[in-house]
C-alpha positions as CSV (number, residue, x, y, z in Angstrom):
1,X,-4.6,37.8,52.6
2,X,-3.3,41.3,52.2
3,X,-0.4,43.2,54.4
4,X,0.1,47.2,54.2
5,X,0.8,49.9,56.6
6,X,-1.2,52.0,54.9
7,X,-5.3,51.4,55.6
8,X,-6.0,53.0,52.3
9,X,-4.1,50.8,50.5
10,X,-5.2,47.8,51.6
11,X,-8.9,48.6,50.9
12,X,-8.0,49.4,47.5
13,X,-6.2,45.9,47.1
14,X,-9.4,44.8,48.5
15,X,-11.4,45.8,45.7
16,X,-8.5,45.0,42.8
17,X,-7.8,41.2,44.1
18,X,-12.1,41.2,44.6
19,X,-11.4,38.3,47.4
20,X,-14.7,38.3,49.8
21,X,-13.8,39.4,53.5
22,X,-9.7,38.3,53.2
23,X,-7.7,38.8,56.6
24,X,-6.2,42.1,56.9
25,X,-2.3,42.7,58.5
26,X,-0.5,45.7,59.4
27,X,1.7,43.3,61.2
28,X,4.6,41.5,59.4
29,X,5.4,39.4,62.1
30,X,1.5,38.5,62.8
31,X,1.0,37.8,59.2
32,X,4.4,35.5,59.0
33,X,3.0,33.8,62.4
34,X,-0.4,32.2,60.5
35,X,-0.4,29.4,58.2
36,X,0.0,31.3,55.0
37,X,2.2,28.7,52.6
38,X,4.1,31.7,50.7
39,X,4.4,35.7,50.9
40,X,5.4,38.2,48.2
41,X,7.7,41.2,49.7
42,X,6.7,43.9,47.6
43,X,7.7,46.1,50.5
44,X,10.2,49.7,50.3
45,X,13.7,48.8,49.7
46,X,15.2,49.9,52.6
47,X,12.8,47.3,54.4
48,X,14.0,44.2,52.4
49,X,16.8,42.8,54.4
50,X,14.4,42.9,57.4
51,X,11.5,41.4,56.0
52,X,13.3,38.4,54.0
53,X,15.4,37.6,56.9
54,X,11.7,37.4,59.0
55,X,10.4,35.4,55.9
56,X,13.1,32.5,56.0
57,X,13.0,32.2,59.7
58,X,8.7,31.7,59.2
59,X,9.4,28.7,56.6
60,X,8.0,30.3,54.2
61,X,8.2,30.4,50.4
62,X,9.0,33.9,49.5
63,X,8.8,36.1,46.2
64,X,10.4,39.3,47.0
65,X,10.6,42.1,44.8
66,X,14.1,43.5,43.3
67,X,16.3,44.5,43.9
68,X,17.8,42.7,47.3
69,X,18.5,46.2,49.2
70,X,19.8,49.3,48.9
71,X,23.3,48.6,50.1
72,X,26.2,46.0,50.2
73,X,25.4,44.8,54.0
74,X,21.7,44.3,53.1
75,X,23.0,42.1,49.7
76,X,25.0,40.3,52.4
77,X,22.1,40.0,54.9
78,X,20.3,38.3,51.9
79,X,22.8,36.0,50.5
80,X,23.4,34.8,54.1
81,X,19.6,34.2,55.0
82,X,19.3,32.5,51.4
83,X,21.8,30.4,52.4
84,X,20.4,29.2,55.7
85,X,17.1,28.5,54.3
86,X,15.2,25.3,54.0
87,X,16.1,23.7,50.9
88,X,12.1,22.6,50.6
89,X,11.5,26.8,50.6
90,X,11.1,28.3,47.0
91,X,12.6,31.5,46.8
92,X,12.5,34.0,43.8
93,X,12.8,37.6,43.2
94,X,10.8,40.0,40.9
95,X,13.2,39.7,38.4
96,X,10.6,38.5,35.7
97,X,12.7,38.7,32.7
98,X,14.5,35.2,33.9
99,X,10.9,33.6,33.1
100,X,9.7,35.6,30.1
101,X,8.9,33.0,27.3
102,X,10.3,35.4,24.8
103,X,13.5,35.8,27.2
104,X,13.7,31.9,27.4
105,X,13.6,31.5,23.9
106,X,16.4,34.0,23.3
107,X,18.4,32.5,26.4
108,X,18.0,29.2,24.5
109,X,19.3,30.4,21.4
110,X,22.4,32.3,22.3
111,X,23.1,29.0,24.8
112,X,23.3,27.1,21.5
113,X,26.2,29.3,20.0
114,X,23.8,30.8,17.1
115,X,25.1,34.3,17.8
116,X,28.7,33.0,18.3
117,X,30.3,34.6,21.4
118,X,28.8,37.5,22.9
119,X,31.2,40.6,22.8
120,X,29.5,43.2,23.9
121,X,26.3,43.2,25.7
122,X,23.9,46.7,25.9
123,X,20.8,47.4,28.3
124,X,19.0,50.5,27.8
125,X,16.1,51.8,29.8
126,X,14.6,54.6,28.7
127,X,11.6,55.9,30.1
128,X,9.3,59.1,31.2
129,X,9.6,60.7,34.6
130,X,5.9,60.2,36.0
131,X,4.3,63.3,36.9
132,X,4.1,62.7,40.7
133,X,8.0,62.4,41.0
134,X,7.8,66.5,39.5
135,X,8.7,70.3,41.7
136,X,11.2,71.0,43.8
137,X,12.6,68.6,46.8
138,X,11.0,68.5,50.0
139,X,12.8,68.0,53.1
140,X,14.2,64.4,53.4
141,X,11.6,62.1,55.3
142,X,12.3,61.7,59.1
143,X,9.3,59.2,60.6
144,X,8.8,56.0,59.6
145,X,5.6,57.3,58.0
146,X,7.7,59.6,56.0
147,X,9.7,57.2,54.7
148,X,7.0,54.8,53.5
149,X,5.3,57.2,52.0
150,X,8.1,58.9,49.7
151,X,10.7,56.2,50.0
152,X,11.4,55.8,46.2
153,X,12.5,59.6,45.4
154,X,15.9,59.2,48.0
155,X,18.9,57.3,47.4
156,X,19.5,55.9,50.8
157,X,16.2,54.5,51.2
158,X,15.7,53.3,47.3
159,X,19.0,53.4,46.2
160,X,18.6,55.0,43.4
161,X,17.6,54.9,39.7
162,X,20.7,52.4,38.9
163,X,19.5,50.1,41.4
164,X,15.4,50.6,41.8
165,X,14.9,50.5,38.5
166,X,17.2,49.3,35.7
167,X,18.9,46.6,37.5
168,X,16.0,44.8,35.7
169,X,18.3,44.9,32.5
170,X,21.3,44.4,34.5
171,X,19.9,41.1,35.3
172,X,19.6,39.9,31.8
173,X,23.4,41.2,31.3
174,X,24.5,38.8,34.1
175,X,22.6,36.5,33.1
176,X,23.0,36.3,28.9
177,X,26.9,36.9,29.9
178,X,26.8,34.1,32.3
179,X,28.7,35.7,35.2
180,X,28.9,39.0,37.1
181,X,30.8,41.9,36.2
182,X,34.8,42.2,37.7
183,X,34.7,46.3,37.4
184,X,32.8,49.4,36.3
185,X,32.7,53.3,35.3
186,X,30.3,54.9,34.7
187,X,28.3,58.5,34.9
188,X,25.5,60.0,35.9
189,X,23.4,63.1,37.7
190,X,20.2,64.6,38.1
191,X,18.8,67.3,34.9
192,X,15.7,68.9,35.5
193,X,14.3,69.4,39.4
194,X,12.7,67.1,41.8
195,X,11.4,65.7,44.3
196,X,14.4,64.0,46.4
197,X,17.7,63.5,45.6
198,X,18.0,60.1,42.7
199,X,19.5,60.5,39.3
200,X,17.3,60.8,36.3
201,X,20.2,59.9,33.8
202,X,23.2,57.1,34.0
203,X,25.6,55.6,32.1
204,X,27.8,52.6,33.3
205,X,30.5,50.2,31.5
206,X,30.8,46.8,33.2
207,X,33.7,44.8,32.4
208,X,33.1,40.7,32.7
209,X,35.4,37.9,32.4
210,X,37.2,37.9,29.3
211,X,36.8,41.0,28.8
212,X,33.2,41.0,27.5
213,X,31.7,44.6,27.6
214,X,28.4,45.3,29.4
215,X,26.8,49.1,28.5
216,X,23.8,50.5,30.2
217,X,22.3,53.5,29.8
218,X,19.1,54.4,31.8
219,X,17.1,57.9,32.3
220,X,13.8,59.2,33.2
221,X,14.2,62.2,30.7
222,X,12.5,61.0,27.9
223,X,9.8,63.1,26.7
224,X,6.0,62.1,28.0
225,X,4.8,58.1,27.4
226,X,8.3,57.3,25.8
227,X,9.4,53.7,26.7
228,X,12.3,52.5,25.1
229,X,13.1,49.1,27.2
230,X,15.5,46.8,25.1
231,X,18.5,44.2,25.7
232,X,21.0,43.5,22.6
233,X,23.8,40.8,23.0
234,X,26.4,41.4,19.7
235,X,28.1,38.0,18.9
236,X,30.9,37.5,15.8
237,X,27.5,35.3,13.8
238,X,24.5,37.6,14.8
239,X,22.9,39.5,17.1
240,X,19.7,38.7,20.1
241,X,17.6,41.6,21.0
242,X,15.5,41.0,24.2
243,X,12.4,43.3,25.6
244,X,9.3,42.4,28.0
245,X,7.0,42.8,24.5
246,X,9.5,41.1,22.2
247,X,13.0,39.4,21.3
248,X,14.4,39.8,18.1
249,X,17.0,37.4,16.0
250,X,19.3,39.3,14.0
251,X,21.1,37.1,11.1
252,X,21.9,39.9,8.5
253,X,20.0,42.4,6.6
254,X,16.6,41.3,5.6
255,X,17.3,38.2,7.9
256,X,15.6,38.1,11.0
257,X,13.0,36.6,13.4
258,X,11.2,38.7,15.7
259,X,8.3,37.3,18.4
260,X,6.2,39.1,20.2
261,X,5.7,37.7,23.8
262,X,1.8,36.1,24.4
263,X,1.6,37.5,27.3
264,X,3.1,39.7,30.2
265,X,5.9,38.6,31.4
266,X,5.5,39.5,35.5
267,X,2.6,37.1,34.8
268,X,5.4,33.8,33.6
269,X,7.1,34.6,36.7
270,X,4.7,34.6,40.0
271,X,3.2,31.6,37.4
272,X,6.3,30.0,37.3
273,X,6.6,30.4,41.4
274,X,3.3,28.7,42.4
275,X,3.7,25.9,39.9
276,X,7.1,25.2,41.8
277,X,5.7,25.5,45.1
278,X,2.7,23.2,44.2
279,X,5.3,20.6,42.1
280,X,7.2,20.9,45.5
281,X,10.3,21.4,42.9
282,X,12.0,24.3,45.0
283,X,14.9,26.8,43.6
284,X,16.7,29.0,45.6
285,X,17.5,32.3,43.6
286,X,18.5,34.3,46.5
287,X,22.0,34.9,46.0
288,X,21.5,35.2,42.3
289,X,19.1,38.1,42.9
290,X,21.4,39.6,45.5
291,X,24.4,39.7,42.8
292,X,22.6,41.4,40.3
293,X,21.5,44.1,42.9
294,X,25.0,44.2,43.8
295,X,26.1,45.0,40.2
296,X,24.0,47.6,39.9
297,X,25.8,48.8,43.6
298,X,29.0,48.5,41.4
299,X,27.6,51.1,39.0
300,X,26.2,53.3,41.3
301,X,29.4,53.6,43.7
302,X,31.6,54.3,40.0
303,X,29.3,57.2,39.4
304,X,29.6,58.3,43.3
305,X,33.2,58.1,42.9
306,X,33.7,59.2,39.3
307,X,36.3,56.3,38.9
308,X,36.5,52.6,38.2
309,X,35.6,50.4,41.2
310,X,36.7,46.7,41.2
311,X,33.6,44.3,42.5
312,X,36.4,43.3,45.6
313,X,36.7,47.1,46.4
314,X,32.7,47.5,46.3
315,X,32.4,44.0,48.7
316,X,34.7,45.7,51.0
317,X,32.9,48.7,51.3
């Protein structure tokens, strides 16, 4: 069963998913009124709230892509609907990482003290612009065509690189540092021309309880094919490197255990939702998710305002 706004796309899904004659929606509300069991909301940003909201009212089991929104109000929206759902609803977001086998095995090992305590966490994700996102900006979409169509190169309708795209890692910082950040600073801009108006470059501090540092650096400006997507979590005994392909033990020079991971890890995590649904062993990740799109809020309104924000003075907002 396949949803789009977008005819083209959905023929092309069609073809990819090679389903014989499945039923065909341009209709949220038409597809949430038959008796599909679960939806996944892989949907623009700025359309999250709405549609997860729409979801939890339907009774359905929901897999929504990150992050929650674009703003604090539509993190609130989420938390609250999250709240009010059915307990017998599973709810996850796209934050796949959380069900990586390599990322479990790492969790499991810095949960057992084998690093010592964590000091200073570090996310980096480094990656190439994609050709497509190239030239100079075009007028800001208008229609609700528009939007769809060029949603992810504008800050108010994807809300930016920060919170698009590397609150991925900032996920793993929450959760490997087992709470949410209290305050951040951070920098950031935009280098070389574009389409729209997002940041190809950040930097961020978060400070967490106790103290602990959390660094992340993300950019688009790496040179053609680059990826360099890695987590590394610094204790006083050893150090835990974490990446969708691999996670590395560090014990000392010449002393270390790195695994690659058997599979992809996006793969672990819609597994991981089905099995729960069919188990009938629901969790409810929704305000989980919504707090680690609200960190990566936190970082973006430090770099609006080129100061340190508090996470109070971000709620409030």
């Amino acid at each position: 069963m396949l949803i789009d706004a977008l005819t083209v796309a959905m023929e092309q899904a069609k073809k990819a998913i090679g389903v014989e004659n499945p039923r065909l929606y341009t209709d949220f509300q038409k597809l949430l009124a038959s008796d599909i069991d679960a939806i996944i909301i892989a949907t623009p940003v700025f359309l999250h709230a709405d549609h997860f909201e729409a979801a939890v009212k339907a009774g359905k089991h929901i897999y929504v892509e990150k992050p929650a929104s674009l703003d604090v109000e539509g993190c609130k929206r989420i938390m609250r609907a999250a709240d009010a759902a059915d307990r017998k609803i599973n709810i996850n977001f796209g934050f796949q990482r959380r069900y990586g086998q390599v990322y479990l095995k790492a969790k499991e090992l810095a949960d057992s003290g084998a690093i010592g305590k964590i000091h200073l966490g570090f996310a980096r994700f480094i990656k190439s612009e994609g050709l497509s996102k190239s030239g100079a900006q075009n007028p800001r979409p208008v229609t609700e065509k528009e939007k769809i169509a060029d949603w992810g190169n504008w800050k108010n309708l994807s809300g930016d690189l920060i919170v698009e795209n590397n609150v991925h890692s900032i996920d793993v910082l929450n959760w490997f540092l087992g709470a949410r950040p209290v305050s951040a600073i951070g920098s950031g801009g935009s280098t070389l021309p574009k389409r729209g108006d997002t940041r190809d470059h950040n930097f961020v501090a978060f400070e967490y309880p106790g103290g602990v540092q959390g660094q992340l650096s993300g950019t688009t400006l790496a040179s053609p094919g680059y990826r360099d997507v890695v987590e590394q979590f610094f204790g006083n005994k050893g150090t835990i490197e974490t990446s969708e392909n691999h996670w590395r033990h560090f014990r000392g020079p010449k002393d270390e255990t790195v695994e690659r991971s058997p599979r992809n890890i996006t793969i672990d995590s819609v597994a991981a939702f089905v099995k729960r649904i069919q188990d009938g062993k629901p969790e409810n990740t929704g305000v989980r998710g919504a707090e680690s799109t609200l960190t990566a809020i936190l970082g973006r309104m430090a770099m609006d305002l080129r100061r340190e924000v508090t996470w109070d003075e971000m709620m409030k907002s």
